[in-house]
C-alpha positions in Angstrom: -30.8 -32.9 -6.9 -26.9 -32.4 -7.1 -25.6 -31.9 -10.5 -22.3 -33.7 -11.2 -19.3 -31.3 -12.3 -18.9 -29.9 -15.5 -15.6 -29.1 -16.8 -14.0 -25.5 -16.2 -14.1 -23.9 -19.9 -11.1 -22.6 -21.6 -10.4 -19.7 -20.9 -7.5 -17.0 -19.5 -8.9 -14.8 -18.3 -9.9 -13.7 -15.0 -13.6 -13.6 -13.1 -16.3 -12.1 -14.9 -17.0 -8.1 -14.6 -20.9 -8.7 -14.0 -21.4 -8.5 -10.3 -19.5 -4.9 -9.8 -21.0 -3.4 -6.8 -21.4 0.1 -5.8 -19.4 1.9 -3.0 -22.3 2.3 -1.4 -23.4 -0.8 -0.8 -19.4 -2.0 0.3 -19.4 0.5 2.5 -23.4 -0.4 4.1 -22.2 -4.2 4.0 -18.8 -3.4 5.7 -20.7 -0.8 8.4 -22.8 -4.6 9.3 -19.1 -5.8 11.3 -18.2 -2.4 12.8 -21.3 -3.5 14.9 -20.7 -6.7 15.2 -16.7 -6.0 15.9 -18.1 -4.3 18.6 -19.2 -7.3 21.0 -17.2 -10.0 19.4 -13.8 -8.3 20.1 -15.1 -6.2 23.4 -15.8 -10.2 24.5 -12.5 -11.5 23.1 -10.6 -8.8 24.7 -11.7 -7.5 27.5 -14.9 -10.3 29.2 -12.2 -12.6 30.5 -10.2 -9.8 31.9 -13.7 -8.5 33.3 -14.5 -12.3 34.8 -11.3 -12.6 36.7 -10.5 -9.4 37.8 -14.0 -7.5 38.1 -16.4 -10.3 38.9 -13.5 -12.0 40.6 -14.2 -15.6 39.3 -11.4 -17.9 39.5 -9.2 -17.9 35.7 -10.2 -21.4 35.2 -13.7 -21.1 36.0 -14.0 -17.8 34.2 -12.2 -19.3 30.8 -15.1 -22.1 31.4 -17.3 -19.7 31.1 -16.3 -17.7 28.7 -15.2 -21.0 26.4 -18.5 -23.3 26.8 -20.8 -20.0 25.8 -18.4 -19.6 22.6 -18.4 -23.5 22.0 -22.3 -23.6 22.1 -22.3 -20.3 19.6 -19.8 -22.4 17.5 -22.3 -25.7 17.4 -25.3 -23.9 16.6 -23.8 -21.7 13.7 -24.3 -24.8 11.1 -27.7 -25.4 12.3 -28.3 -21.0 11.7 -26.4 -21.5 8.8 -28.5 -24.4 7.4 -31.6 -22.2 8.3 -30.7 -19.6 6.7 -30.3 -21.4 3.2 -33.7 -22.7 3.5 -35.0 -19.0 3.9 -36.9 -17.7 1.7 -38.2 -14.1 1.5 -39.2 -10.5 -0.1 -36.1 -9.4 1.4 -33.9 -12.3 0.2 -32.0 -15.2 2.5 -29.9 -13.5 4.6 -31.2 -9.9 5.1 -34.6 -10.3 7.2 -32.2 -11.6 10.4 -29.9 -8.4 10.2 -33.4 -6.4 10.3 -34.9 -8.8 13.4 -31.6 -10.4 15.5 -30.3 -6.3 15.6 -32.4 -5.0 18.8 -32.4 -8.3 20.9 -28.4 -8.6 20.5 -27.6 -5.3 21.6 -29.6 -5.8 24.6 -28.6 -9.3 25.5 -24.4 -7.8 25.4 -25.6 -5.3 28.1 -27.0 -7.9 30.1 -23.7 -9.2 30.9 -22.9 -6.8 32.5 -25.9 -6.2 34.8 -25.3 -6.0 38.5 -27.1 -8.4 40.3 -25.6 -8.9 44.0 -24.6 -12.8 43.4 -21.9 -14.6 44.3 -20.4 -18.0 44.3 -22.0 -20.8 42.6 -25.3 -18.1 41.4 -22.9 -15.8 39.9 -21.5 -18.4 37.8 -24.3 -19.5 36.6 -25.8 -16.1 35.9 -22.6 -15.1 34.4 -23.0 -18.7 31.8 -26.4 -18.3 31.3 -26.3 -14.4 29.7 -23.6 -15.6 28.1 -25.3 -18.4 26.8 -28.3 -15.8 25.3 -25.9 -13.6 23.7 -23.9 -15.7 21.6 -27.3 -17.7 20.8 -28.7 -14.2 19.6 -25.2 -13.3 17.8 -25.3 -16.5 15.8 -28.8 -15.7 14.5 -27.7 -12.6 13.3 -24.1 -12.5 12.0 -24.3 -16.2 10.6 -26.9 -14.9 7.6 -24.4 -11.4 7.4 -21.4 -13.6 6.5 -23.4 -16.0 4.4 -24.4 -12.2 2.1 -21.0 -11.4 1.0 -22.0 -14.4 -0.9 -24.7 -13.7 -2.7 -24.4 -9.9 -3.4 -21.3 -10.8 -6.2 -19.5 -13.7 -8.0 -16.7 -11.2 -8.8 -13.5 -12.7 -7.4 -12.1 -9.2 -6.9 -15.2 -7.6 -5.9 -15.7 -9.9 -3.2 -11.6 -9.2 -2.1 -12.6 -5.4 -2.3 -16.0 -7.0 -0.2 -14.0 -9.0 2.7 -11.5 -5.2 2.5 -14.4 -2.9 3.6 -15.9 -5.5 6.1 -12.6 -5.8 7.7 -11.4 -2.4 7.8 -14.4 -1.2 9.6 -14.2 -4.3 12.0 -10.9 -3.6 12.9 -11.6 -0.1 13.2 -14.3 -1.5 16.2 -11.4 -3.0 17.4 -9.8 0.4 17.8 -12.6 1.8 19.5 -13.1 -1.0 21.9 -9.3 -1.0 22.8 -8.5 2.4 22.9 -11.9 3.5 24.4 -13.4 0.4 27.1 -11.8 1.1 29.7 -11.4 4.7 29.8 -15.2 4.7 29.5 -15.8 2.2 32.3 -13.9 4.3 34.7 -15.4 7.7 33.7 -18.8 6.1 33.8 -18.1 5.1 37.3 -15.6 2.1 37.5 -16.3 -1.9 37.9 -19.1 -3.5 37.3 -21.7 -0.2 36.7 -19.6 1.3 34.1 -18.9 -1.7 32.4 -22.9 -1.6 32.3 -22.6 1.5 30.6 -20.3 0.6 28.5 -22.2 -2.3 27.2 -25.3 -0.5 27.1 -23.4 2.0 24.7 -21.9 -0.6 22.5 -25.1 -2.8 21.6 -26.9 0.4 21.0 -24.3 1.4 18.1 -24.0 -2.3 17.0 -27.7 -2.2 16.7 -27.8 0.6 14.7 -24.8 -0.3 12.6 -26.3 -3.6 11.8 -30.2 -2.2 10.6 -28.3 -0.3 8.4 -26.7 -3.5 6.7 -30.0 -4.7 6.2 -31.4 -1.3 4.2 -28.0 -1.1 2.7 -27.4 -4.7 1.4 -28.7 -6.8 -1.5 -29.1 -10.1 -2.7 -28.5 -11.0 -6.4 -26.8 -13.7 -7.1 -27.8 -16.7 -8.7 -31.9 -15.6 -8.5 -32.5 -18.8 -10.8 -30.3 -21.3 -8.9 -31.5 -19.9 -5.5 -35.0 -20.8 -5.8 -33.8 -24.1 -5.2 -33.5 -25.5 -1.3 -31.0 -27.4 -0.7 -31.5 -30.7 1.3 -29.2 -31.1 4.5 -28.0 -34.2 3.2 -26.7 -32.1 0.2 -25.2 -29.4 2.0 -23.2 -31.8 4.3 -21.8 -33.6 0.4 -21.2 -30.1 -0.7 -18.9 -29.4 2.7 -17.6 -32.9 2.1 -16.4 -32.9 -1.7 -14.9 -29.3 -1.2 -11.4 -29.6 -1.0 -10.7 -25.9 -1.1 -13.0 -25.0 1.3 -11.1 -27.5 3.7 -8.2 -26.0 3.6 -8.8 -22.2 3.8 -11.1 -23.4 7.0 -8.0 -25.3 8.3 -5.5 -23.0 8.2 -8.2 -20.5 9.4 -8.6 -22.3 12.4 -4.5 -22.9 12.8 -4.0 -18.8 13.1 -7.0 -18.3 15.2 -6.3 -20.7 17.7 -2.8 -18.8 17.6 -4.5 -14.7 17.6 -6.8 -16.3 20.5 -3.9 -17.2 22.3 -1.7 -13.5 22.0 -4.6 -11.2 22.2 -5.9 -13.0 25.5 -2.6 -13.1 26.8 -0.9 -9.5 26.1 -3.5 -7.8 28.4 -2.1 -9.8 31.3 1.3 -9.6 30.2 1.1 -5.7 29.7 0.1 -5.3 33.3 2.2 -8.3 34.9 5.2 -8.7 32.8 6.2 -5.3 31.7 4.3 -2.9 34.3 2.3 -1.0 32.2 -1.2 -1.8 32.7 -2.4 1.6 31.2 -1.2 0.5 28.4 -3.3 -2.8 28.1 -5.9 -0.9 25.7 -3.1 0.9 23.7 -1.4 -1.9 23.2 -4.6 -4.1 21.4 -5.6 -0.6 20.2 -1.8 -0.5 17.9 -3.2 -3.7 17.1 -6.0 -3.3 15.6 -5.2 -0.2 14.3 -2.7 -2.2 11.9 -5.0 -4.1 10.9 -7.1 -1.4 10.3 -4.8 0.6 8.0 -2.9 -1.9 6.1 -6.1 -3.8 4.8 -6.5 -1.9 1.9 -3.1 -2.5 0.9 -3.3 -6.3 1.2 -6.8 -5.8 -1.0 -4.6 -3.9 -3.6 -1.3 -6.7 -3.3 -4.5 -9.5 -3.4 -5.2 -8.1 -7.1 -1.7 -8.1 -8.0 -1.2 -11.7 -6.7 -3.2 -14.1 -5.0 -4.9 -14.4 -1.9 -2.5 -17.2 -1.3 0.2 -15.3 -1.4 -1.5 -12.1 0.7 -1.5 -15.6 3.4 1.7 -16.3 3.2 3.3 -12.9 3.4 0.9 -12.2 6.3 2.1 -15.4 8.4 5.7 -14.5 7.5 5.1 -10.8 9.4 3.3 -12.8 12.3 6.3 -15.5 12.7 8.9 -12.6 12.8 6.7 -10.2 15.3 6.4 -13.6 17.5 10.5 -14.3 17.6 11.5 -10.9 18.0 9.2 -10.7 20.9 10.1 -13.6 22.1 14.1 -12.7 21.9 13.7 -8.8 22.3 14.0 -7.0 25.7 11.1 -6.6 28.2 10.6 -2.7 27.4 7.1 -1.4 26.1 9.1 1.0 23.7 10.1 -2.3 22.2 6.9 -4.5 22.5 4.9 -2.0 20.8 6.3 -1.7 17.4 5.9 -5.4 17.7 2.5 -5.8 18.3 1.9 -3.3 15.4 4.2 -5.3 13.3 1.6 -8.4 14.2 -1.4 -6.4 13.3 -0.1 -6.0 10.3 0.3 -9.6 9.0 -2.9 -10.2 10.7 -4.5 -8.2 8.4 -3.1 -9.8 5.3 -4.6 -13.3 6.9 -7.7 -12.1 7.6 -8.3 -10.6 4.2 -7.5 -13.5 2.4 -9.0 -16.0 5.0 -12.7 -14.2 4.1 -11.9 -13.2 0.5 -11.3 -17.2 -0.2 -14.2 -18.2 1.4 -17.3 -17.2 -1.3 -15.2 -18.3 -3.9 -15.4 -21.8 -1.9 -19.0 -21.4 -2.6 -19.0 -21.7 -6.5 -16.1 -24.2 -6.2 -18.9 -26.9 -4.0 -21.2 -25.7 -6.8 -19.2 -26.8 -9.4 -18.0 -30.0 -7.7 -22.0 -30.9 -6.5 -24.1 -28.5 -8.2 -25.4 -27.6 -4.8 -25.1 -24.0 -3.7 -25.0 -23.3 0.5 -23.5 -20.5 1.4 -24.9 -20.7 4.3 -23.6 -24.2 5.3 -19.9 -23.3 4.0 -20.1 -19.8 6.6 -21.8 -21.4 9.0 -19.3 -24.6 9.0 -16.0 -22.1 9.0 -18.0 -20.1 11.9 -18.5 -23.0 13.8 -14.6 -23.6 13.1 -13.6 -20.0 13.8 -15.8 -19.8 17.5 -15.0 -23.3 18.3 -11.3 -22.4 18.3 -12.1 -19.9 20.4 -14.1 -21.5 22.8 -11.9 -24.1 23.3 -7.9 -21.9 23.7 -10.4 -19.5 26.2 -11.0 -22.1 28.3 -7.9 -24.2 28.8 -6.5 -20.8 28.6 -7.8 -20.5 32.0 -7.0 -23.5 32.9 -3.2 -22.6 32.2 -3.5 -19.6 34.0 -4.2 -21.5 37.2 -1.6 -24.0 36.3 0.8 -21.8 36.2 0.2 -19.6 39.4 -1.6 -16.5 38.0 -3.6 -14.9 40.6 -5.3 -11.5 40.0 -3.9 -8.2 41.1 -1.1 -9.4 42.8 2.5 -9.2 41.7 3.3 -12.5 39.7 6.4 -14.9 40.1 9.0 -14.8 37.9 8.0 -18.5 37.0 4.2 -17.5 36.2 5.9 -14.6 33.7 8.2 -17.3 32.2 5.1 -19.6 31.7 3.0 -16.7 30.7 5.4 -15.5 27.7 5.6 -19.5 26.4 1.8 -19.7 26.1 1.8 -15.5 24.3 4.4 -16.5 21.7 5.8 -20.2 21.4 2.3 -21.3 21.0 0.8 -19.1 18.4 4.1 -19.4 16.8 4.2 -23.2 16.5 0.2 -22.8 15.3 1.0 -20.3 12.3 3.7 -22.3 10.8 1.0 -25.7 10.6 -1.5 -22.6 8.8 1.3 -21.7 6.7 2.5 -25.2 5.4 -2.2 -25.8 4.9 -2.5 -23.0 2.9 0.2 -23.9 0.5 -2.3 -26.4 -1.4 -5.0 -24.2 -1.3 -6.5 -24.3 -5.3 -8.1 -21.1 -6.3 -6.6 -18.2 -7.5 -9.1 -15.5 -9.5 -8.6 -17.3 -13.0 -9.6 -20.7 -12.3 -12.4 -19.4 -10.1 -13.6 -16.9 -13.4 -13.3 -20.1 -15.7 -15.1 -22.1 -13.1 -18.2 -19.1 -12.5 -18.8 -19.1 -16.1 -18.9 -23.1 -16.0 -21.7 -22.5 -13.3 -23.7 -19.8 -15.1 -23.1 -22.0 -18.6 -24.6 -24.5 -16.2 -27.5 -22.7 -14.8 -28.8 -22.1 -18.3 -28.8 -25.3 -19.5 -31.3 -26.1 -15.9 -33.5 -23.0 -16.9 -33.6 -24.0 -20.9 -35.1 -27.2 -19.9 
């Protein structure tokens, strides 16, 4: 039964200290999205790329493909999510599907890439059907490994220092995978076999890195107020009543629509626009590399200000990287610093983006008296792949609208075309996730008063 909200309590003072967590277990927690940066952003970067000019689908059929799998992982991460909150186990909640999900996803990435001799319509459906099994398999694990960051602290700042690790060590997968996938596909033999190896390779090591989340992890928030289920009737009023939750998951959704948009489209405009396909991987590596490095600082900026403001300055980097692209010279030597220049503010969204979203946990709590942390992760999942689903595939449908055919030279109209949909686009979508994130509630003193309202609260259930 939800509990209506109690008043925050007086207080100045910031979130409380209990909840401090080792480096240790950061550092096993954060090790969980190296493996899973390793097929989400091999997909994103590289599996349209591999469509089109590997497989040699069409772009609109191939960002069809590549969009309805991510749509269907988006629609079932709710229902995992929901799942997951009902869970209950030695291990914990969340835990047991790092430990079972790990093997199975690993295997179903490589089967991508598995030659099979098709063609035409077969191929098609062979390519949507793995597709399909993967991001099924990647929703049943990663859905409960978001939902943990949850439940291993109610520390504001620990859970900024939380999303920091997780996000420097994805990003660093996003080095590897840029830097490294194709060089390894054509040293393991080129096309479609060595991009067999290459997945094979990968969902081994995300396999690994994932089992060792699950040894390294714990759950220990809340014990008392966990023992209760939540209803799906309560979880969907807990998702309905939370304001701040709404608009960190909107402007979420804003900038990803806009990084699904650039990332997809600098590969192509790398090779096409400014004649340097080898440097197609360096450029998403410089990237992701930014991201990589500058993390930490935004985590140490975010306890000096507000994850708000760690938003805002990060949108103001990725506005100014967009219009000096878009008004600079078509020279690599320029386009480079550029992209880095985007990583960066990236970085700074990203942080904040997953640092906000436990603390939209307590805040449903408070405003309910239902906890779901599952339902809020898996909702701004479903948000986060839905976005992606969808720009993937009418990105391929604005490929073929605008003339793009692969491996031959492209108009000067299709480069035009191609540069509009790169910058003007994400640009337009990261002003709307700047003026959203403007009215977002929480900084780390209301969400301390409003923890110790909880845990005040939770006593009062246990005394009773």
């Amino acid at each position: 039964m939800a509990t209506p909200a109690a008043p925050f309590p007086a207080s100045n003072s910031s979130a409380p200290a209990a909840g401090r967590l080792p480096v240790s277990r950061k550092l096993g927690y954060g090790v969980g999205d190296f493996g899973f940066g390793l097929l989400f952003l091999a997909a994103s970067q590289f599996l349209l790329y591999y469509y089109t000019d590997v497989l040699g689908l069409s772009p609109a059929v191939a960002g069809w493909v590549f969009g309805a799998a991510v749509v269907w992982d988006a629609m079932i991460d709710p229902i995992m999510g929901a799942i997951a909150n009902r869970t209950n186990t030695r291990w914990g909640r969340y835990r047991p599907y790092l430990l079972w999900g790990a093997i199975p996803l690993g295997l179903a990435w490589a089967l991508i890439f598995l030659p099979m001799g098709m063609s035409g319509t077969t191929l098609i459906i062979y390519a949507l059907g793995v597709h399909l099994i993967f991001r099924s398999l990647y929703t049943v694990a990663y859905m409960p490994y978001l939902a943990l960051s949850a439940a291993m602290t109610e520390d504001s700042a620990e859970r900024s220092t939380l999303a920091a690790y997780r996000l420097v060590l994805q990003a660093a997968a996003g080095m590897v995978v840029a830097f490294a996938t194709l060089p390894l596909v054509k040293a393991l033999g080129g096309g479609q076999i060595g991009f067999l190896y290459v997945g094979l390779i990968y969902g081994a090591g995300a396999a690994a890195c994932i089992v060792l989340t699950f040894f390294a992890a714990r759950e220990v928030v809340s014990g008392d107020a966990l023992k209760v289920r939540p209803s799906l009737k309560e979880m969907i009023a807990m998702l309905r009543s939370n304001s701040a939750f709404w608009l960190a998951c909107g402007a979420f959704l804003l900038f990803s629509v806009a990084t699904v948009f650039f990332n997809k489209c600098l590969p192509y405009f790398m090779k096409y626009g400014l004649g340097k396909e080898q440097l197609m991987g360096p450029a998403l590596g410089i990237y992701a590399m930014c991201i990589t490095f500058t993390i930490p600082i935004w985590a140490q900026v975010t306890k000096r200000t507000s994850k708000r403001t760690v938003y805002l300055i990060g949108t103001a980097l990725a506005l100014t990287a967009y219009l000096s692209l878009w008004f600079g010279p078509l020279d690599h030597r320029f386009w480079l610093p550029f992209v880095g220049l985007l990583g960066i503010g990236s970085g700074a969204i990203f942080l904040s983006t997953w640092a906000m979203m436990p603390d939209t946990v307590e805040f449903g709590e408070w405003r309910t008296g239902v906890r779901a942390e599952g339902a809020v992760f898996g909702f701004v999942s479903f948000v986060q792949k839905a976005s992606l689903g969808v720009a993937a595939g009418l990105l391929g449908e604005v490929l073929s609208l605008i003339g793009y055919t692969a491996n031959i030279e492209q108009t000067p109209e299709t480069l035009a075309s191609l540069k509009i949909v790169m910058l003007a686009v994400p640009a337009l979508f990261a002003v709307l996730a700047t003026l959203t994130i403007l009215f977002y509630p929480l900084d780390a003193k209301r969400h301390g008063r409003l923890v110790r309202a909880l845990q005040w609260r939770r006593r009062r259930v246990l005394a009773k």
